[in-house]
PAPADREN-351451 format. One record per residue (C-alpha): x, y negated, z; residue in three letters. Coordinates in nm, 2 decimals. Example, Ala and Ser with C-alpha at 12.3 -4.5 7.8 and 13.67 -1.06 7.14 Angstrom:
<nodes>
<node><x>1.23</x><y>0.45</y><z>0.78</z><type>ALA</type></node>
<node><x>1.37</x><y>0.11</y><z>0.71</z><type>SER</type></node>
</nodes>
This chain:
<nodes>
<node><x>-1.63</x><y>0.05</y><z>3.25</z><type>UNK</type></node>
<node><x>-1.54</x><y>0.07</y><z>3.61</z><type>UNK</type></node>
<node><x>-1.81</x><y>-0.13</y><z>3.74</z><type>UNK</type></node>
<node><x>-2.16</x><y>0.00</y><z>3.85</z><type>UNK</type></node>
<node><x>-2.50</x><y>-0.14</y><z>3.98</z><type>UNK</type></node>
<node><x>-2.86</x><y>-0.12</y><z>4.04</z><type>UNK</type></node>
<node><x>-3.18</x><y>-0.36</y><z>4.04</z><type>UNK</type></node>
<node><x>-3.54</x><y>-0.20</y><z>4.20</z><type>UNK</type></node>
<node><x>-3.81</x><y>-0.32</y><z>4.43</z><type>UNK</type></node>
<node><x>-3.99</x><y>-0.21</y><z>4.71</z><type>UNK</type></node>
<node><x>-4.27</x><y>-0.31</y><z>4.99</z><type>UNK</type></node>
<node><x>-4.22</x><y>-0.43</y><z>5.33</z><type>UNK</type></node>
<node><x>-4.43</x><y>-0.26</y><z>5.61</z><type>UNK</type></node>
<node><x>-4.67</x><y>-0.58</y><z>5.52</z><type>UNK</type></node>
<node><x>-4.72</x><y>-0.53</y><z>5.13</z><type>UNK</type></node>
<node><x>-4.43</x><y>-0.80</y><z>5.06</z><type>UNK</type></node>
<node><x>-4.25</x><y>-0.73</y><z>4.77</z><type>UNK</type></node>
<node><x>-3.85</x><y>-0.70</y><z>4.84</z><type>UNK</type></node>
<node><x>-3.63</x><y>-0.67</y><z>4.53</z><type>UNK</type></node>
<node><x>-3.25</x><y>-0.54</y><z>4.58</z><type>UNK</type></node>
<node><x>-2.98</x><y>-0.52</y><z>4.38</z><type>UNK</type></node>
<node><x>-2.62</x><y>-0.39</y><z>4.44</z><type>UNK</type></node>
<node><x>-2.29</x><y>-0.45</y><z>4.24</z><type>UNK</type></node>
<node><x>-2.01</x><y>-0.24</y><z>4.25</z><type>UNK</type></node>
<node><x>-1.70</x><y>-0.28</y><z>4.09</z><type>UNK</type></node>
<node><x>-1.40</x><y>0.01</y><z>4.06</z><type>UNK</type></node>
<node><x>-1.06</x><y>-0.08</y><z>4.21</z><type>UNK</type></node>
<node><x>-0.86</x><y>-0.02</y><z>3.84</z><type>UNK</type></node>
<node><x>-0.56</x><y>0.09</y><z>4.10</z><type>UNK</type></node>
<node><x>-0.73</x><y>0.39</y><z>4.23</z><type>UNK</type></node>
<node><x>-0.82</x><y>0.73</y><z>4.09</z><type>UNK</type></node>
<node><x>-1.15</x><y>0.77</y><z>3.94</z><type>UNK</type></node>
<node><x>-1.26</x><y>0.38</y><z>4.02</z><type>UNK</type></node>
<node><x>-1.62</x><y>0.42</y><z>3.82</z><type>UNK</type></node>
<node><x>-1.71</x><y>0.73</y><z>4.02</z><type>UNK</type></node>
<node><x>-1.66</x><y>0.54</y><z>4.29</z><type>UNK</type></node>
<node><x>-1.83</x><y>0.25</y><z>4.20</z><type>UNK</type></node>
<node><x>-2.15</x><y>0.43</y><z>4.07</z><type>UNK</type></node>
<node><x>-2.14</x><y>0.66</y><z>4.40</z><type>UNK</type></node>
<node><x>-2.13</x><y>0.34</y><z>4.59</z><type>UNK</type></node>
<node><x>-2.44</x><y>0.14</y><z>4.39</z><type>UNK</type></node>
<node><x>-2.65</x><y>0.43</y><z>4.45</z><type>UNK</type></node>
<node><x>-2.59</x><y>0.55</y><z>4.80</z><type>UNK</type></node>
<node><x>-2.68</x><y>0.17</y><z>4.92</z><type>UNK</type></node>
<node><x>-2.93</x><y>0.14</y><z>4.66</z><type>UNK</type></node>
<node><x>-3.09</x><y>0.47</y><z>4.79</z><type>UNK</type></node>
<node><x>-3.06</x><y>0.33</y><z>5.18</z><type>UNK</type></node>
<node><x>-3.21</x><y>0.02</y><z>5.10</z><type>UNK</type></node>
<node><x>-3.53</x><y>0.20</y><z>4.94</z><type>UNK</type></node>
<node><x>-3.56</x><y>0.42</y><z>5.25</z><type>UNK</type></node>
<node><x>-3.49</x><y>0.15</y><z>5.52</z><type>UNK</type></node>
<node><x>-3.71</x><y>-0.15</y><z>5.41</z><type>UNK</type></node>
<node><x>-4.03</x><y>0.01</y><z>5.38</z><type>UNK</type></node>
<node><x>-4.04</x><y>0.14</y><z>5.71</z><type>UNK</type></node>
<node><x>-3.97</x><y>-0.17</y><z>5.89</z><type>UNK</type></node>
<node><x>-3.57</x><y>-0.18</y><z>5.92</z><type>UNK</type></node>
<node><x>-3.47</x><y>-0.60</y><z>5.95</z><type>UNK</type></node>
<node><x>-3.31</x><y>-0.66</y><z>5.60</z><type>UNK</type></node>
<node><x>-3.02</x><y>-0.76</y><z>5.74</z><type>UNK</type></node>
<node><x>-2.95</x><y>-0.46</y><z>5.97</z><type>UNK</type></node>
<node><x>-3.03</x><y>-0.25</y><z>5.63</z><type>UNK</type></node>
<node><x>-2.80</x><y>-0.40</y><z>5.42</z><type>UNK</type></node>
<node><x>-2.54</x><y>-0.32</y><z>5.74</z><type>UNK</type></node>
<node><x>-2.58</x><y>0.05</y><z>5.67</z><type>UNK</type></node>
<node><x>-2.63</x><y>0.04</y><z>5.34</z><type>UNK</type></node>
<node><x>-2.27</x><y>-0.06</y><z>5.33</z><type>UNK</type></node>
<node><x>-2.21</x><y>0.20</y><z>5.56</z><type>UNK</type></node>
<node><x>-2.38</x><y>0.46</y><z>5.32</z><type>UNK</type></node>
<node><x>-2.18</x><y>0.34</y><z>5.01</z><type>UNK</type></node>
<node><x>-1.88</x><y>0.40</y><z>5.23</z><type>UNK</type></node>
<node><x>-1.91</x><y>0.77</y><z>5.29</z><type>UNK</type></node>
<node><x>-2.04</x><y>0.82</y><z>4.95</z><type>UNK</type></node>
<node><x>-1.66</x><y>0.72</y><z>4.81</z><type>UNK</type></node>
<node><x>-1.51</x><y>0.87</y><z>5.10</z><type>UNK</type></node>
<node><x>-1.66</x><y>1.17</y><z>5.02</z><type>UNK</type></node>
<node><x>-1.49</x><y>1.16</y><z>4.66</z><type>UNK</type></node>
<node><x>-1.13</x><y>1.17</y><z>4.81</z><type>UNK</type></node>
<node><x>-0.90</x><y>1.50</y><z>4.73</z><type>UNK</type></node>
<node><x>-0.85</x><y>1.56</y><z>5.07</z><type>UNK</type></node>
<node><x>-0.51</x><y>1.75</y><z>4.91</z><type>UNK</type></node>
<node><x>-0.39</x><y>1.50</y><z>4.74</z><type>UNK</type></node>
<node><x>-0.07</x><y>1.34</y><z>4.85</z><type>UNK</type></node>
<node><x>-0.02</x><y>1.03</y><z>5.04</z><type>UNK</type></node>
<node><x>-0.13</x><y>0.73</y><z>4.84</z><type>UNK</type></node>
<node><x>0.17</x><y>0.54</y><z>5.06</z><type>UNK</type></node>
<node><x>0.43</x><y>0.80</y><z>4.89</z><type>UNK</type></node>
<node><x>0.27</x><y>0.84</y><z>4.56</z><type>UNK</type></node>
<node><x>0.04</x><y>0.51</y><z>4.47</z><type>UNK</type></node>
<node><x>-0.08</x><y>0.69</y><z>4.16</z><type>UNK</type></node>
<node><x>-0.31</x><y>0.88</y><z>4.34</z><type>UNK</type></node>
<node><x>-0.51</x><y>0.63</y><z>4.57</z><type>UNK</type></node>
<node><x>-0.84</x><y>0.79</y><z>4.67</z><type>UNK</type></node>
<node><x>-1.11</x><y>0.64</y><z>4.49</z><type>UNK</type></node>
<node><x>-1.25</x><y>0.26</y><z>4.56</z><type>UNK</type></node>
<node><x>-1.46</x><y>-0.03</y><z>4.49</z><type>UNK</type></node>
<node><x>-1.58</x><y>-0.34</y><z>4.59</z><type>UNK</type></node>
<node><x>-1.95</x><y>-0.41</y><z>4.70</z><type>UNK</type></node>
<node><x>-2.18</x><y>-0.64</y><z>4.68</z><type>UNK</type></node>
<node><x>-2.55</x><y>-0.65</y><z>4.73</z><type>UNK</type></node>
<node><x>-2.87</x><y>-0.86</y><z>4.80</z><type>UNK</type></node>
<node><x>-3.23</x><y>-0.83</y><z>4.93</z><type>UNK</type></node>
<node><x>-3.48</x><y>-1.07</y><z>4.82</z><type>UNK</type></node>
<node><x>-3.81</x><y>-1.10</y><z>4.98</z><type>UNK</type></node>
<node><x>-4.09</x><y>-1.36</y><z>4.96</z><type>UNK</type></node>
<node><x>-3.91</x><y>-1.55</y><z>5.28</z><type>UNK</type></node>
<node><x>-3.57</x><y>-1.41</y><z>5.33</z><type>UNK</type></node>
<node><x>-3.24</x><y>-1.38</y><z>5.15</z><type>UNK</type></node>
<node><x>-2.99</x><y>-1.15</y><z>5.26</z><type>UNK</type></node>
<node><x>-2.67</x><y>-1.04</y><z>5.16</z><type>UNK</type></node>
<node><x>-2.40</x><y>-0.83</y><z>5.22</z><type>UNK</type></node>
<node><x>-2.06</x><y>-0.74</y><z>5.11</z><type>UNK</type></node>
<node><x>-1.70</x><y>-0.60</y><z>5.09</z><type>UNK</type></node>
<node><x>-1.41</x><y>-0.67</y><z>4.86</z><type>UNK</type></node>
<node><x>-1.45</x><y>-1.00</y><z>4.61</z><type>UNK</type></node>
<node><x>-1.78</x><y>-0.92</y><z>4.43</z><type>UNK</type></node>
<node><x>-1.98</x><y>-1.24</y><z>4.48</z><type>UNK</type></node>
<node><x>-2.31</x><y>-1.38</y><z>4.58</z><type>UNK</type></node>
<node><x>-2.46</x><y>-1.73</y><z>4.47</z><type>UNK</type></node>
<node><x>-2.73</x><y>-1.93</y><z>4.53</z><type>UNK</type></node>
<node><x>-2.92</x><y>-2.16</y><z>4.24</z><type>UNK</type></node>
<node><x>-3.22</x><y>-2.35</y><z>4.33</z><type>UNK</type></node>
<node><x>-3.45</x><y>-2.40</y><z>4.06</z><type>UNK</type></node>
<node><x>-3.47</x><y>-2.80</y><z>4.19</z><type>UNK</type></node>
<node><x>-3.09</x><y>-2.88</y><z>4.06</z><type>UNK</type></node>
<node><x>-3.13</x><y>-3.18</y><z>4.26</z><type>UNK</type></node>
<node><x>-3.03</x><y>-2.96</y><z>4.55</z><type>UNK</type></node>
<node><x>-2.70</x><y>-2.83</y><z>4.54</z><type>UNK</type></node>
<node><x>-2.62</x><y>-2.47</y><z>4.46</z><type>UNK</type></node>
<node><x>-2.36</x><y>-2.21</y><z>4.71</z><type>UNK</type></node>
<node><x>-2.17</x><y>-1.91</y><z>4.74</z><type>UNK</type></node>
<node><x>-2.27</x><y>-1.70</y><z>4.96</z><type>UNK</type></node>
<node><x>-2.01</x><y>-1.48</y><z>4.97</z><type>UNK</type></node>
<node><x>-1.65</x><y>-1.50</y><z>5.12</z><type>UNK</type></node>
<node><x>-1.39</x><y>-1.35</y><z>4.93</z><type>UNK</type></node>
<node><x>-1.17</x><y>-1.00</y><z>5.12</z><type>UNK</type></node>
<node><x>-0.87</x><y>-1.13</y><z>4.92</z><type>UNK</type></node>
<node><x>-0.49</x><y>-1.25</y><z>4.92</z><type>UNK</type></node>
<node><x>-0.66</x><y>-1.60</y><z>4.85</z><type>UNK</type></node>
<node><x>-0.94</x><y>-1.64</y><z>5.09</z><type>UNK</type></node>
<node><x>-0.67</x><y>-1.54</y><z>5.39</z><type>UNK</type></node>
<node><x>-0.46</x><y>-1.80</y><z>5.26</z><type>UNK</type></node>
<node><x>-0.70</x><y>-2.06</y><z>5.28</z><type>UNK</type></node>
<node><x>-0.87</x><y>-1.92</y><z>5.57</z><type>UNK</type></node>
<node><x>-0.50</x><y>-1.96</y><z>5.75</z><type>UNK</type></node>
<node><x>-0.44</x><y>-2.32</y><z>5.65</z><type>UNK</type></node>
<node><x>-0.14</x><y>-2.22</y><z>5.44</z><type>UNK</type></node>
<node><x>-0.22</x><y>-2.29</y><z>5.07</z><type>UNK</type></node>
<node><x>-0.56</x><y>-2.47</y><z>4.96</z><type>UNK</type></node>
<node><x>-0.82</x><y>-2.30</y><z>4.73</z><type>UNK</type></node>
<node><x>-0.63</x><y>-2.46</y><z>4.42</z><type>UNK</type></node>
<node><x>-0.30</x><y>-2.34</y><z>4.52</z><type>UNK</type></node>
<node><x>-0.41</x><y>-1.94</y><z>4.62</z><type>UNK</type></node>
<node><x>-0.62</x><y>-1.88</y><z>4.31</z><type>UNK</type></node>
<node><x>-0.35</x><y>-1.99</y><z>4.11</z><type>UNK</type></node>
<node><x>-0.09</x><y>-1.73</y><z>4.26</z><type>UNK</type></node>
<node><x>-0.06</x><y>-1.39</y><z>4.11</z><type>UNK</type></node>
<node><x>-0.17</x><y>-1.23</y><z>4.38</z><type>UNK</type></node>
<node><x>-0.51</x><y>-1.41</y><z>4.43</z><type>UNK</type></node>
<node><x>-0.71</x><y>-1.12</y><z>4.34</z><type>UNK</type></node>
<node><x>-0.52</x><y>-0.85</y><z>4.56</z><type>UNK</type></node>
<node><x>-0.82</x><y>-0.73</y><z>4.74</z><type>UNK</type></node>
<node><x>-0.80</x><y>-0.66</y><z>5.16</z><type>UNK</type></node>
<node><x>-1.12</x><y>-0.54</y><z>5.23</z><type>UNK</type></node>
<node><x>-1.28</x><y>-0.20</y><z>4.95</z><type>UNK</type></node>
<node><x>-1.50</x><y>0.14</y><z>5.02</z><type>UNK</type></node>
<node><x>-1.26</x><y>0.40</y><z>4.99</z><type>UNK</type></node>
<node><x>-1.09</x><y>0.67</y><z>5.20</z><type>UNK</type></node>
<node><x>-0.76</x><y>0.48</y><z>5.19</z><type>UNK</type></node>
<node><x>-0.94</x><y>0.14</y><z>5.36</z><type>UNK</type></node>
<node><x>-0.84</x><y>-0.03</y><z>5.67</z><type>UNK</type></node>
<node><x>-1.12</x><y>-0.05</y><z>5.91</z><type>UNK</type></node>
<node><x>-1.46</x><y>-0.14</y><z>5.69</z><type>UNK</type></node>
<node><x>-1.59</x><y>-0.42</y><z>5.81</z><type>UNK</type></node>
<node><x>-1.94</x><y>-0.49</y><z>5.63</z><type>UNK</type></node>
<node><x>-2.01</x><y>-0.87</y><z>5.59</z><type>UNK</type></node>
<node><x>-2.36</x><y>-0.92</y><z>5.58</z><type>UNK</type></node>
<node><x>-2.54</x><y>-1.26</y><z>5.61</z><type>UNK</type></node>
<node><x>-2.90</x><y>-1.37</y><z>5.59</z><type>UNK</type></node>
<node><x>-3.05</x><y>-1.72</y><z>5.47</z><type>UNK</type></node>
<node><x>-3.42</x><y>-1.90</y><z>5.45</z><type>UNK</type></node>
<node><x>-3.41</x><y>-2.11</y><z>5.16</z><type>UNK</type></node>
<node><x>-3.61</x><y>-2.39</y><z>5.12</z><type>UNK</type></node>
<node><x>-3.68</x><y>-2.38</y><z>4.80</z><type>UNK</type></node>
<node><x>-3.69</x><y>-2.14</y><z>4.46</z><type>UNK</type></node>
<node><x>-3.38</x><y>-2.03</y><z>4.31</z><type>UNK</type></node>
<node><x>-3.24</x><y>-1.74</y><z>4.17</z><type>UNK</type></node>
<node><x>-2.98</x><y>-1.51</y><z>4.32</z><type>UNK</type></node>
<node><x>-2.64</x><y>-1.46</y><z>4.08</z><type>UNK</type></node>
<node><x>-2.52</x><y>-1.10</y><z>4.21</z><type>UNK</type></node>
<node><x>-2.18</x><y>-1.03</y><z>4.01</z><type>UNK</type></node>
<node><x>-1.79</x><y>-0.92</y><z>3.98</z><type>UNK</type></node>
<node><x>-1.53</x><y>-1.12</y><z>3.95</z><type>UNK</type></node>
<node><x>-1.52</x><y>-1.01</y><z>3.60</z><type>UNK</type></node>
<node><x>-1.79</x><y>-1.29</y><z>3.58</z><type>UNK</type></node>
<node><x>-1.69</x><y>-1.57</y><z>3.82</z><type>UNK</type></node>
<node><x>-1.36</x><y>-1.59</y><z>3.70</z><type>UNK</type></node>
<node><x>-1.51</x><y>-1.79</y><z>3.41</z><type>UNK</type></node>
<node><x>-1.75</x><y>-1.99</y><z>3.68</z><type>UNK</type></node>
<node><x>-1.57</x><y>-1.94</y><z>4.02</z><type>UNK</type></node>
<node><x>-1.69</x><y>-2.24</y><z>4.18</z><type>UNK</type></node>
<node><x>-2.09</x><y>-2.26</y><z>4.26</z><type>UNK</type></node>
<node><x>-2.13</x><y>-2.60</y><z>4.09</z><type>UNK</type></node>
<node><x>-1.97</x><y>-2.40</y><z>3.75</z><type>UNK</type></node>
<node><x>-2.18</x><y>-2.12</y><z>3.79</z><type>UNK</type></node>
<node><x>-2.50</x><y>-2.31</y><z>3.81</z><type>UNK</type></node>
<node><x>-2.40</x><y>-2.48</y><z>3.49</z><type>UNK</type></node>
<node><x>-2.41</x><y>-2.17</y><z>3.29</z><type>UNK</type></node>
<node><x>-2.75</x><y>-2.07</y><z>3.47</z><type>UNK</type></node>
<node><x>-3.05</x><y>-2.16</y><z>3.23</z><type>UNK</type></node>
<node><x>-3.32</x><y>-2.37</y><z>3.37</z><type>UNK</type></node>
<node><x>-3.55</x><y>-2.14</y><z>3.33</z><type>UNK</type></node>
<node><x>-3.36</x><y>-1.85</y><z>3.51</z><type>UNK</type></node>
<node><x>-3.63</x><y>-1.76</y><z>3.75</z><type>UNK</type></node>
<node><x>-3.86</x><y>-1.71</y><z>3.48</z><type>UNK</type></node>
<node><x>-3.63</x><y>-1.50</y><z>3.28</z><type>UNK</type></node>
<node><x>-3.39</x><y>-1.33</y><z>3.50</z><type>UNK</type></node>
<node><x>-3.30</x><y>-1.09</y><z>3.23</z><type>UNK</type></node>
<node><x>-3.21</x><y>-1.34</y><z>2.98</z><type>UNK</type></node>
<node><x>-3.05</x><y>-1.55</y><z>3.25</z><type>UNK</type></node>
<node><x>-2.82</x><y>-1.24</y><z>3.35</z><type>UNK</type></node>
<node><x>-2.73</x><y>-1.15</y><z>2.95</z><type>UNK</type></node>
<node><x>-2.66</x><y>-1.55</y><z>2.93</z><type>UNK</type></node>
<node><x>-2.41</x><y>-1.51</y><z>3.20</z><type>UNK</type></node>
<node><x>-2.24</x><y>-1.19</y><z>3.08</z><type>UNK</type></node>
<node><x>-2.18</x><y>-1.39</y><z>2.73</z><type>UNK</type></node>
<node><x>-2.03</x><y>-1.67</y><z>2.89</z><type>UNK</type></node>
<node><x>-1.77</x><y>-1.45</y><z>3.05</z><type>UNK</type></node>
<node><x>-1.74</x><y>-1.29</y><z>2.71</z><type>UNK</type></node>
<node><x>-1.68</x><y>-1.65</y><z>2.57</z><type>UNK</type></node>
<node><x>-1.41</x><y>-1.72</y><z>2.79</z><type>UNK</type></node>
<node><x>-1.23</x><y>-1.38</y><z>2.72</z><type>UNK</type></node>
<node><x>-1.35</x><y>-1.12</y><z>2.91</z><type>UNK</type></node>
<node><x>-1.03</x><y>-1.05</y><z>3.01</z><type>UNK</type></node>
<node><x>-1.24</x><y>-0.78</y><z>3.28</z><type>UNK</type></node>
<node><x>-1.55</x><y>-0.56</y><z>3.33</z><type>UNK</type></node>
<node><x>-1.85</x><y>-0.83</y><z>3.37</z><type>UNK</type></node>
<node><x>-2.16</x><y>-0.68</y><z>3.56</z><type>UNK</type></node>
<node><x>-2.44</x><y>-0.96</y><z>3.70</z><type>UNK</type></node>
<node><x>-2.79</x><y>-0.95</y><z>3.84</z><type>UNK</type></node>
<node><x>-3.00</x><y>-1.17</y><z>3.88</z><type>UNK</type></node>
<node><x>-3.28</x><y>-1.24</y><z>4.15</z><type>UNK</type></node>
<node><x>-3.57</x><y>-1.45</y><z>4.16</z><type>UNK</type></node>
<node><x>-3.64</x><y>-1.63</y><z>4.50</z><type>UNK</type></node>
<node><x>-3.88</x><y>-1.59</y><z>4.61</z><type>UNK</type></node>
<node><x>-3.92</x><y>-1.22</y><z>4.51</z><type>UNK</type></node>
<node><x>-4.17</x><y>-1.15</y><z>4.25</z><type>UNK</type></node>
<node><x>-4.42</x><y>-0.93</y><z>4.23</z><type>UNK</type></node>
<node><x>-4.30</x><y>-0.80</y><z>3.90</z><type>UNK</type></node>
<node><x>-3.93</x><y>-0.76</y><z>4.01</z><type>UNK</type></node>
<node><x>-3.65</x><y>-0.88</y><z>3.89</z><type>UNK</type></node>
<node><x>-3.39</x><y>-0.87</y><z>3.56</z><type>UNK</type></node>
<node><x>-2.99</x><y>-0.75</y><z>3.50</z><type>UNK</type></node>
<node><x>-2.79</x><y>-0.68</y><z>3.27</z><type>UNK</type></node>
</nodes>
């Protein structure tokens, strides 16, 4: 298993609960992928815990929380090893991240790679989103006009990743965003090894039970059989979040 992740809580300088959960997931090219994933998870998971409580904007902490992650796989590198441009097989180690803070008001997220974020309101009358955008050989395609999103997920090299933690990156470039929904929902938190079997957000609220925010766990165990259903052709890691944050936390599998 080369993915990795974490799910706690903590208080804001006010008493309000804020739950967070990361996803990680190993790049199966590189050397070591699930030490990197799991060095990731809990470096930003660790950040997150010690920022929040003392008053650090969500946001800003799931900025270098990323940040964090990113010098924890650094750090894994074989500073002798060869070139990974002259000898592929032995790319540093890397992953993709993903994370989200949940607090009674605010959702934030933040991300780097093709791990995803999506938004379910409870109210299904509203619709649901991905939060995320993809650092991939699609997304640039459709962010450049030159194939739609049929057309680049349907190529070969959809899922080539452009953006990972890893001492053989380009230039990191956390992606962090914040929201104020309007209404409950839960937050999906997952790899691709998921939303390949629900990629767009209508599909992935389709598999989310009604009653999601009440059961996160068994929400997040639903989703992970669904994927398993359609093949599981790849590691499948989810969390789910209840919005507003409860007091009790929140569920994963």
């Amino acid at each position: 298993n080369e993915d990795a992740f974490t799910v706690s809580a903590t208080a804001l300088p006010d008493g309000a609960p804020a739950v967070v959960a990361i996803v990680c997931d190993g790049v199966s090219s590189a050397t070591r992928p699930d030490e990197a994933s799991l060095a990731a998870s809990r470096a930003a998971n660790e950040s997150l815990l010690a920022a929040l409580p003392c008053g650090t904007h969500p946001q800003q902490a799931m900025h270098d929380a990323i940040l964090a992650a990113a010098e924890a796989v650094n750090s894994l590198a074989d500073p002798a090893a060869p070139s990974h441009e002259h000898q592929p097989h032995v790319n540093a180690p890397a992953c993709t991240l993903v994370g989200a803070v949940v607090t009674p008001t605010l959702l934030v997220v933040g991300w780097v790679g093709d791990s995803r974020v999506y938004w379910v309101p409870v109210d299904r009358s509203a619709p649901p989103a991905r939060l995320t955008e993809d650092d991939s050989w699609a997304a640039q395609m459709v962010a450049a006009g030159l194939m739609n999103e049929a057309e680049a997920y349907a190529d070969e090299r959809a899922h080539a990743i452009t953006g990972w933690l890893g001492a053989d990156s380009y230039e990191l470039e956390p992606h962090t965003a914040s929201f104020k929904p309007d209404r409950p929902g839960v937050v999906v938190v997952c790899t691709d090894g998921l939303w390949n079997y629900a990629e767009g957000a209508e599909e992935m609220a389709e598999v989310v039970p009604a009653d999601a925010a009440e059961r996160p766990l068994h929400c997040a165990q639903v989703l992970v059989g669904h994927a398993l259903d359609g093949g599981g052709h790849d590691n499948v890691t989810v969390a789910v979040l209840p919005f507003p944050a409860p007091q009790q936390g929140a569920g994963s599998a």
